[in-house]
C-alpha positions as CSV (number, residue, x, y, z in Angstrom):
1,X,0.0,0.0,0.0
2,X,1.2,3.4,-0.9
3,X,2.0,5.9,1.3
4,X,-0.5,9.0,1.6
5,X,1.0,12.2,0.4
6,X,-0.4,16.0,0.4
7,X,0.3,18.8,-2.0
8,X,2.0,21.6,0.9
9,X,2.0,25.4,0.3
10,X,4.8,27.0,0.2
11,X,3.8,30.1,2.4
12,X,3.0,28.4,5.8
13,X,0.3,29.8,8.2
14,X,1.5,31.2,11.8
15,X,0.2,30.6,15.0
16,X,-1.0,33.7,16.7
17,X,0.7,34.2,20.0
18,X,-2.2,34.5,22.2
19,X,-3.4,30.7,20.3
20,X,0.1,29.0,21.5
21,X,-1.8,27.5,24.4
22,X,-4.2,25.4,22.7
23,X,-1.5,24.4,19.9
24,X,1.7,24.2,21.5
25,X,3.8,22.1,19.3
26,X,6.2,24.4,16.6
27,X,4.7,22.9,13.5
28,X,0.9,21.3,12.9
29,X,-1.4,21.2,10.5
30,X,-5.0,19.3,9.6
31,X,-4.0,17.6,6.9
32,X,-6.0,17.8,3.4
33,X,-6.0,15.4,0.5
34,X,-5.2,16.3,-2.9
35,X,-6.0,18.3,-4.6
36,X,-6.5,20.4,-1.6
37,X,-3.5,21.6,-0.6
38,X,-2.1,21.9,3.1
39,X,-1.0,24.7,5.4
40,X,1.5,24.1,7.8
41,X,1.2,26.1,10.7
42,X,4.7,27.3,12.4
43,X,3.9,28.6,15.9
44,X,5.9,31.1,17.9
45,X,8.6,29.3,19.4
46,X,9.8,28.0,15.8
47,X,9.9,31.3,14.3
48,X,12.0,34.6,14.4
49,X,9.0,37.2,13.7
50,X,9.4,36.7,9.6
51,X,7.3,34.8,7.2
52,X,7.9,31.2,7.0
53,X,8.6,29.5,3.6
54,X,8.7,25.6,2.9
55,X,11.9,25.3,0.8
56,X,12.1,21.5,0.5
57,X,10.0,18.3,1.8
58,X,11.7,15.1,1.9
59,X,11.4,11.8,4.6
60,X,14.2,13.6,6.7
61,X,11.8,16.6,7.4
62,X,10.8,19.7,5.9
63,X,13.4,22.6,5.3
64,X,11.7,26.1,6.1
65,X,13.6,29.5,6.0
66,X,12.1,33.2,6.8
67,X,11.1,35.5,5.0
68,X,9.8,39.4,5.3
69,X,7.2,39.1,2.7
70,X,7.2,38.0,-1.0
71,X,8.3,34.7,-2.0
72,X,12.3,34.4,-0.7
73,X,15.2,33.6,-3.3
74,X,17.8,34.0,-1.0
75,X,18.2,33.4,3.7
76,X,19.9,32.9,6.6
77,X,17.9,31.5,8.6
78,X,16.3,27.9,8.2
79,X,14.8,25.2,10.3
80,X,14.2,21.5,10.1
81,X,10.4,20.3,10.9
82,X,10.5,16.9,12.0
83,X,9.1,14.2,14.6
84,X,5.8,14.4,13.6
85,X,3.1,13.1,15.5
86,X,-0.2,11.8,14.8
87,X,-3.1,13.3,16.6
88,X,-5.1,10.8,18.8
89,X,-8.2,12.3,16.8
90,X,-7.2,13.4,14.0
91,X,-10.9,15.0,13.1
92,X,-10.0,17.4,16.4
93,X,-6.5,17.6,16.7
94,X,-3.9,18.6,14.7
95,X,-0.9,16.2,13.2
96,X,2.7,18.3,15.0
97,X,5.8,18.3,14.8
98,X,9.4,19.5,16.4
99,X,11.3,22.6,14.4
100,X,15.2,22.4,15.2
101,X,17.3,25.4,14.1
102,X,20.2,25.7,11.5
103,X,23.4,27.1,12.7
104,X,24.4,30.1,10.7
105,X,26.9,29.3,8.4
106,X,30.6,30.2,9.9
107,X,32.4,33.4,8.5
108,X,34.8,32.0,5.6
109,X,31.0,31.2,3.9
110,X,28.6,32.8,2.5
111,X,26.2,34.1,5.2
112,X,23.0,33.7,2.7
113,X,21.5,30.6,1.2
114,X,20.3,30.8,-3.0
115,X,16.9,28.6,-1.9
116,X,16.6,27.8,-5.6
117,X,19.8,25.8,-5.3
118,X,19.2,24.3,-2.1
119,X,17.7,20.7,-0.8
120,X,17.6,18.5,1.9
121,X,18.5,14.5,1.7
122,X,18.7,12.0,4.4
123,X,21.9,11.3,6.1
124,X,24.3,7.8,6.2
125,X,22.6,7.0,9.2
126,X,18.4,6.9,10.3
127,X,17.6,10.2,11.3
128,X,20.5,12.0,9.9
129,X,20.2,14.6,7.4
130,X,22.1,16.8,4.5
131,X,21.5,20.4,3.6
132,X,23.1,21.4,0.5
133,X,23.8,24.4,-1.5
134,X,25.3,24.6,-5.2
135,X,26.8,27.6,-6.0
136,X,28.7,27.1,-10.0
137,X,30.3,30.6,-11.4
138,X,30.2,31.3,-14.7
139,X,34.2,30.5,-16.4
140,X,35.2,28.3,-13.8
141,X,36.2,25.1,-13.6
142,X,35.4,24.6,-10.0
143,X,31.9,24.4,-8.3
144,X,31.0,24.6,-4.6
145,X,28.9,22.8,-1.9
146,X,28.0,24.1,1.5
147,X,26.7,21.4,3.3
148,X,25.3,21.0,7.0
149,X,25.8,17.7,8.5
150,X,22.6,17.3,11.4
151,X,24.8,14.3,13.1
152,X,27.8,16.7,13.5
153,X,25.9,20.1,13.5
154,X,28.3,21.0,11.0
155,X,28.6,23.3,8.0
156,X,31.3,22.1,5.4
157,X,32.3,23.8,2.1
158,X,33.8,21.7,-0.5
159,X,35.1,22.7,-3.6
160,X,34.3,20.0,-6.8
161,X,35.1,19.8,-10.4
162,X,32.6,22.0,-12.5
163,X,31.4,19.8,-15.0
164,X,29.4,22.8,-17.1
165,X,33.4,24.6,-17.6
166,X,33.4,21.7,-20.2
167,X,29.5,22.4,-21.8
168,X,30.0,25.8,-22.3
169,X,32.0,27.6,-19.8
170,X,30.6,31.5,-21.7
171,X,26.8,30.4,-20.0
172,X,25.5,31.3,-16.8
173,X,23.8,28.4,-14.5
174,X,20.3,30.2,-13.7
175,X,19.0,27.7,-11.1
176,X,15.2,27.0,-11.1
177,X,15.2,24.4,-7.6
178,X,16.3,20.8,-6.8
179,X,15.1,17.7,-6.5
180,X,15.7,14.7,-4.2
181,X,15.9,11.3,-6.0
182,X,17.9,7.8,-4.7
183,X,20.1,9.8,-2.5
184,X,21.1,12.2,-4.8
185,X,20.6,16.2,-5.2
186,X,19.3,17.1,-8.8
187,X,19.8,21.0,-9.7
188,X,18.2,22.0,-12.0
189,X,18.4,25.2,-14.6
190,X,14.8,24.4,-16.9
191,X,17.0,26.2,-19.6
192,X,20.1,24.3,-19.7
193,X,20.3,20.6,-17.9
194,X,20.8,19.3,-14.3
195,X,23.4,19.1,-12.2
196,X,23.6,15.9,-9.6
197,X,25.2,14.7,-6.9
198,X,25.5,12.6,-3.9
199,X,25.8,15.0,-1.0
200,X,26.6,12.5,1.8
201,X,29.7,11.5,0.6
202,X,32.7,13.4,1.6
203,X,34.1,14.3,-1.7
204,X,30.9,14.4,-3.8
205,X,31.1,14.2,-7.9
206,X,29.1,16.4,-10.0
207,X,27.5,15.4,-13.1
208,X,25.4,17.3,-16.0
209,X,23.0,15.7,-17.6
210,X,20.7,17.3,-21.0
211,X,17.6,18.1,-21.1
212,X,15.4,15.8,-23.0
213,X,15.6,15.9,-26.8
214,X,14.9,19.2,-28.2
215,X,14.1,21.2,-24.7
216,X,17.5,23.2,-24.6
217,X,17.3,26.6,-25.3
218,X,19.7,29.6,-25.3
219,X,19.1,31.8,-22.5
220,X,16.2,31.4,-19.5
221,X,13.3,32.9,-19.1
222,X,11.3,33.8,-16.3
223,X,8.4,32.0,-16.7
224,X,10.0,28.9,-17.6
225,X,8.6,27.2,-14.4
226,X,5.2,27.8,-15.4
227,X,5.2,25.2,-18.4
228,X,8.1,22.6,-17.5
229,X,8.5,21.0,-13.7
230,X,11.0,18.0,-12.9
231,X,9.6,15.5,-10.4
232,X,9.6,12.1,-8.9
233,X,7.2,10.2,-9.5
234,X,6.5,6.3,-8.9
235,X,10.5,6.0,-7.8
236,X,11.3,7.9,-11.5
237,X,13.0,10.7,-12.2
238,X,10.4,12.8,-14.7
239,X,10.4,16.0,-17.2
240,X,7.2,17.4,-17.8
241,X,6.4,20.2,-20.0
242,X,3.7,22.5,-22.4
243,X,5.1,22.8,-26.1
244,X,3.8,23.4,-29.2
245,X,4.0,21.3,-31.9
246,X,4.9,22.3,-35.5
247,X,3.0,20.9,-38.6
248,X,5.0,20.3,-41.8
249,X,5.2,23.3,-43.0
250,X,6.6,24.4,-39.6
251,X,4.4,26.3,-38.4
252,X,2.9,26.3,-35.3
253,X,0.2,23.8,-34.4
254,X,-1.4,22.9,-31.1
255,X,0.0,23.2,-27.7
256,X,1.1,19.8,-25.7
257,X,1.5,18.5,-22.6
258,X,4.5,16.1,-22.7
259,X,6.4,13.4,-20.2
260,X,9.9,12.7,-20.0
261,X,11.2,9.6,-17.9
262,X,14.8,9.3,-17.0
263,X,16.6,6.0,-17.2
264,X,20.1,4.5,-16.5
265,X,21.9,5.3,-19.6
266,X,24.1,2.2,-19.7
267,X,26.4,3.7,-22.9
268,X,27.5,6.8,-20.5
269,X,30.3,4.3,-19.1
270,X,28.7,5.7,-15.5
271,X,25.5,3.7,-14.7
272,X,25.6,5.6,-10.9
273,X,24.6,8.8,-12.3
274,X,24.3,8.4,-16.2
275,X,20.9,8.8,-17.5
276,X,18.8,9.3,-20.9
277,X,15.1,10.4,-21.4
278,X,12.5,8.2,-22.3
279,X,8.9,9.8,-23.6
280,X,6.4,8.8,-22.1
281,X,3.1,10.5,-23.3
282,X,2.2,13.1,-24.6
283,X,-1.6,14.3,-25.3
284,X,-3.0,17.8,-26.9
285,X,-4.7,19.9,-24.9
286,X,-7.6,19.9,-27.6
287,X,-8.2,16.1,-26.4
288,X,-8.2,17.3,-22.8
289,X,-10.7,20.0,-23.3
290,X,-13.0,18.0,-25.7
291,X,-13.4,15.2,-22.4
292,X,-16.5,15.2,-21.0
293,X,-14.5,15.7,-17.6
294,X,-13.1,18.4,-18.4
295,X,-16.5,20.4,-19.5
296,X,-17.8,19.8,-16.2
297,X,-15.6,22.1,-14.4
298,X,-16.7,24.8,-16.9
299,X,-13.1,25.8,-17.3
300,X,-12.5,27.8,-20.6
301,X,-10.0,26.0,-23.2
302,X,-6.6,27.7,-22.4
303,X,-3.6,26.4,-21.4
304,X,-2.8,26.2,-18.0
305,X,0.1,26.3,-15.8
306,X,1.8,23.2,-14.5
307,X,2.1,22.6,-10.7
308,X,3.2,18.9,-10.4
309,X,3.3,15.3,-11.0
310,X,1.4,12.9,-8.6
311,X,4.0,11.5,-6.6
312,X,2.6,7.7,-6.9
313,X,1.0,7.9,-10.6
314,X,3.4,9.5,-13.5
315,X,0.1,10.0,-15.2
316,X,-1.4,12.5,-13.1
317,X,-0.1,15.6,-13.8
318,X,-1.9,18.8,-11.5
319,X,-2.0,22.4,-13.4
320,X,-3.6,25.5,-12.3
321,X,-5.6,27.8,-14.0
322,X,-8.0,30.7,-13.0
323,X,-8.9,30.4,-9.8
324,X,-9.5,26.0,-10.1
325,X,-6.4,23.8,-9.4
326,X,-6.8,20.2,-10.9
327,X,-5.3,16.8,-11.7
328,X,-5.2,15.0,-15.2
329,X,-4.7,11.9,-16.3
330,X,-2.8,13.1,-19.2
331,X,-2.7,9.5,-21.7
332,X,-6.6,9.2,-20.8
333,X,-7.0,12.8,-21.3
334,X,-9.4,13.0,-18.2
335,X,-10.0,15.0,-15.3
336,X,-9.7,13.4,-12.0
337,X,-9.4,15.7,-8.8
338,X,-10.2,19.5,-9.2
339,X,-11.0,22.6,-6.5
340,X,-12.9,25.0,-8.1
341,X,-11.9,28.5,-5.7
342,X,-7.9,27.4,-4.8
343,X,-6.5,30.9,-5.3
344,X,-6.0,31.8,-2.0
345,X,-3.9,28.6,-1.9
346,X,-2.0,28.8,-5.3
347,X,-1.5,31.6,-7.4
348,X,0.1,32.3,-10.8
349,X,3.4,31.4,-11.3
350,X,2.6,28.3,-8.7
351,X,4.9,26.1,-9.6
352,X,6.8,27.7,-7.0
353,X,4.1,28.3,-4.4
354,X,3.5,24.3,-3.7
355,X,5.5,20.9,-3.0
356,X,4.1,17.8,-2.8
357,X,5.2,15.7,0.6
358,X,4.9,11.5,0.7
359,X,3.9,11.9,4.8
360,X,6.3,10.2,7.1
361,X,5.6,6.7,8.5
362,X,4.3,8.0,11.9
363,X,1.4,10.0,10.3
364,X,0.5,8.4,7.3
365,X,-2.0,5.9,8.4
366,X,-5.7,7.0,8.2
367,X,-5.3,10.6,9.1
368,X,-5.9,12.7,5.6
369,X,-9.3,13.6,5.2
370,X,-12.0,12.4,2.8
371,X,-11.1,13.7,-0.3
372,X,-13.9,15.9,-1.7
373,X,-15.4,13.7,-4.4
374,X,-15.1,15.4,-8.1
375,X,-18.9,14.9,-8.3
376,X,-19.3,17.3,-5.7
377,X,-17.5,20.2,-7.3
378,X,-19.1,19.8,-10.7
379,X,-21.0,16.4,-11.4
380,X,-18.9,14.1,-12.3
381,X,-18.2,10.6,-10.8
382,X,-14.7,11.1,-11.4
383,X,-12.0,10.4,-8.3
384,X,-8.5,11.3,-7.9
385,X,-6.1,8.5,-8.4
386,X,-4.3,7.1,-5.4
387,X,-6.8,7.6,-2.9
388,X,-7.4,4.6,-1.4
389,X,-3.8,4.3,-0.6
């Protein structure tokens, strides 16, 4: 049985100081399944009078920083939420959890952290874990990684080989966030390629790795994140993105949603890191609209943004449009999980404002809510994949 997971905004709630009585505990939340989307509430004691802003969630905890007000790109101050606890009822209680606090980083680093090039692994050993930051400069052959050891409350910074010196040494790394994957960090810049690495070792080796066939392009643009995400899904490394397709004449035809699957590449001569992209599907958006599913949330034909991959099934992928947020099986071209009035929650531009979170072993069991059937938003007997998990 499959783990139950939740999609997690970015922009956590806070505990109201005269409330810290009836919800002690630094972190909690009611947990809400997909595709509602949770808010984490950080209580007093866990934070330094900022806004607090999920940077990465991972089964060694969930790396928050601070913030004074719009979405963060760079901090110096983070936390680990961990030890969660489930509620003995969970339809009264809250699920909780413990917030520990990062040492600032020593004075021969950098005192701030880029957050789009930083991620959180587990350590060697069971409840161990890694924080990492990249930082590659353009003409050089070396790269850098601060890293915090939780065993040894440590910061580190260890200077590696710069494996994009030998791509093209003239282009800038513009980092759009990092995945965790098999123990590895993978940076990615949606422009260029990814970066990986295993952080736990003590000298670490990076590796680049292409974009799938045909998604390079020159320089990066700012909305980039809005039409290409990676994720994990089903134990996979994945690409997804929106592209249009070009007819013979090569012109522009329709728009398409499109999945990538990386796999060991065993001609590489590296099958640790090596990999090569594998399409999965692909599906018009015209065969999305045309569903029946899809008419029932009385969404207008337009292309939407892309905010994820369902975590268990590579066929789910969740965009956002409007004010509706909503899950597609992309081969069957159907709708199967949607909230109509999600703005408050997500806005444009989400793929930043949301992570999705497989929840730890000692709240998983039985403790997300009934998911609000699809019929109940707009008629149809449609469910969201995974549920039952």
């Amino acid at each position: 049985m499959a783990a139950p997971w939740v999609i997690l905004r970015r922009f956590l709630g806070v505990v109201p100081k005269h409330a810290e009585a009836e919800h002690p505990a630094a972190i909690s939340t009611a947990l809400r399944a997909p595709p509602r989307v949770t808010i984490l509430g950080v209580g007093p004691s866990a934070r330094p009078g900022k806004v607090p802003y999920l940077v990465a969630a991972g089964p060694s905890g969930l790396l928050i920083c601070f913030s004074v007000g719009e979405a963060p790109i760079e901090t110096d101050d983070l936390i680990v939420a961990r030890e969660f606890l489930a509620p003995a009822d969970p339809s009264r209680q809250p699920t909780t959890g413990s917030a520990e606090r990062i040492p600032r980083r020593p004075g021969s680093m950098p005192v701030t952290c880029n957050l789009r090039s930083l991620g959180l692994t587990p350590g060697l050993f069971p409840g161990d874990y890694v924080i990492t930051e990249l930082q590659v400069a353009k003409r050089s052959d070396r790269a850098k990684l601060l890293r915090f050891f939780s065993a040894e409350r440590l910061w580190l910074d260890t200077n590696l080989f710069n494996p994009l010196s030998a791509v093209d040494a003239d282009r800038e790394w513009a980092p759009s966030g990092v995945v965790a994957h098999e123990g590895k960090l993978w940076f990615l810049d949606l422009s260029w390629g990814i970066l990986s690495c295993d952080p736990s070792t003590i000298l670490p080796v990076l590796r680049f790795h292409d974009l799938p066939p045909g998604r390079y392009i020159h320089e990066p643009k700012p909305f980039l994140h809005t039409i290409r995400c990676v994720s994990v899904s089903n134990h996979m490394l994945r690409y997804v993105d929106i592209a249009r397709d070009l007819d013979l004449d090569g012109r522009v035809a329709e728009r398409k949603v499109s999945v990538w699957t990386a796999i060991p590449d065993p001609d590489c001569g590296d099958s640790d890191h090596g990999i090569r992209w594998l399409k999965t599907y692909e599906m018009g958006f015209k065969e999305i609209w045309n569903d029946a599913s899809y008419r029932e949330t009385q969404l207008p034909a337009k292309i939407p943004e892309i905010v994820l991959v369902h975590p268990k099934h590579p066929n789910v992928v969740y965009f956002f449009l409007r004010r509706s947020l909503f899950g597609v099986d992309v081969p069957a071209h159907r709708v199967v999980g949607f909230v109509m009035d999600a703005h408050k929650l997500v806005a444009p531009g989400c793929r930043r404002c949301v992570l999705p979170w497989d929840l730890p072993a000692s709240i998983a069991n039985g403790l997300v809510e009934a998911i609000v059937p699809f019929q109940d938003q707009c008629g149809s007997s449609a469910t969201t994949p995974g549920t039952s998990d």
